[in-house]
C-alpha positions in Angstrom: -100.0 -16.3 56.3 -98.9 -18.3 59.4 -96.8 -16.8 62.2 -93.8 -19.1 63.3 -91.3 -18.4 65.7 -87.7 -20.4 65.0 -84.6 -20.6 67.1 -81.2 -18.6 65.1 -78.2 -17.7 66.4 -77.9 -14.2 67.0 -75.1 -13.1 65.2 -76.5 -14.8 61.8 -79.4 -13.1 62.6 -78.2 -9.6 63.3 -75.9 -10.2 59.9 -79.1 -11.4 57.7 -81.1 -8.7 59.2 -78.6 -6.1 58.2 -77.9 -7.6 54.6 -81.6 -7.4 54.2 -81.9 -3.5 55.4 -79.3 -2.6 53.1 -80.7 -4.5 50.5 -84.3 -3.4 50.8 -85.7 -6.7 51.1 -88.0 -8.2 53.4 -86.3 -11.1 55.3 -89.2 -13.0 56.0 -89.7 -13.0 51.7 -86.4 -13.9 51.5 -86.4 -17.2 54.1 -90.0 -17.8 52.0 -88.0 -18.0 49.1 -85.7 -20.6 50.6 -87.5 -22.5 52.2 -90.0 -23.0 49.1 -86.4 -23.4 47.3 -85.7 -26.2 49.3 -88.6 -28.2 48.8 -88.8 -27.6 45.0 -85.5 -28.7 44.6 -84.5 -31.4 47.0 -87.2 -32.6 48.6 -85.7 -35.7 50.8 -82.2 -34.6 52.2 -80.0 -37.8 52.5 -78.2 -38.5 56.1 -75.2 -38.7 54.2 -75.4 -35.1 53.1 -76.6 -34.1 56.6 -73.6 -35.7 58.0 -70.9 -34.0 55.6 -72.7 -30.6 56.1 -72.3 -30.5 59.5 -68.4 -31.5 59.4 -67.6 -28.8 57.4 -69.2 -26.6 59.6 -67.4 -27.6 62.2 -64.3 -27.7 60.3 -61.6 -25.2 60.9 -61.0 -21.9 58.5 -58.1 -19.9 57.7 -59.6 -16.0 56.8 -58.1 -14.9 53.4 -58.1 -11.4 52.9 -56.4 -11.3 49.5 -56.4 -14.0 47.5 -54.7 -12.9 45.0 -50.8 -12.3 47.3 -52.3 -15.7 48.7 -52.8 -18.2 46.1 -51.2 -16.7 43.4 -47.9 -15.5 43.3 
C-alpha cells in the first residue's frame, strides 16, 4: 500500500467524504476503484476528450428542481 497525498478542492472533498460516511464505504477503496477503473477501461485519454471535458465544466448550469413542472408540461 503506498501513501499519496493529491490536491482536491474542498468542497468535492467534504461532499465525497460525507457520501462515503453515510454510505459506509471507505473513500480511499472507492478512488482505488476509479482509478483502477480508468486504466482498465481507457487507458490513453485523447486531447480531444480532455478538451470537451473541461468546456463543459466550465459551462454554465441552470439548477432544476423538478423536472417534471420543467420539462414536461
Amino acid at each position: 500500500m503506498v501513501l499519496k497525498t493529491f490536491n482536491i478542492d474542498e468542497k468535492t472533498y467534504k461532499e465525497f467524504s460525507k457520501f462515503c460516511k453515510e454510505n459506509g464505504i471507505s473513500m480511499s477503496k472507492q478512488i482505488g476503484t476509479f482509478m483502477q477503473a480508468q486504466l482498465e477501461t481507457e487507458p490513453e485519454v485523447r486531447q480531444e476528450y480532455l478538451e470537451k471535458l473541461d468546456n463543459i465544466r466550465k459551462g454554465r448550469f441552470i439548477e432544476v428542481k423538478d423536472f417534471k413542472k420543467r420539462y414536461l408540461k
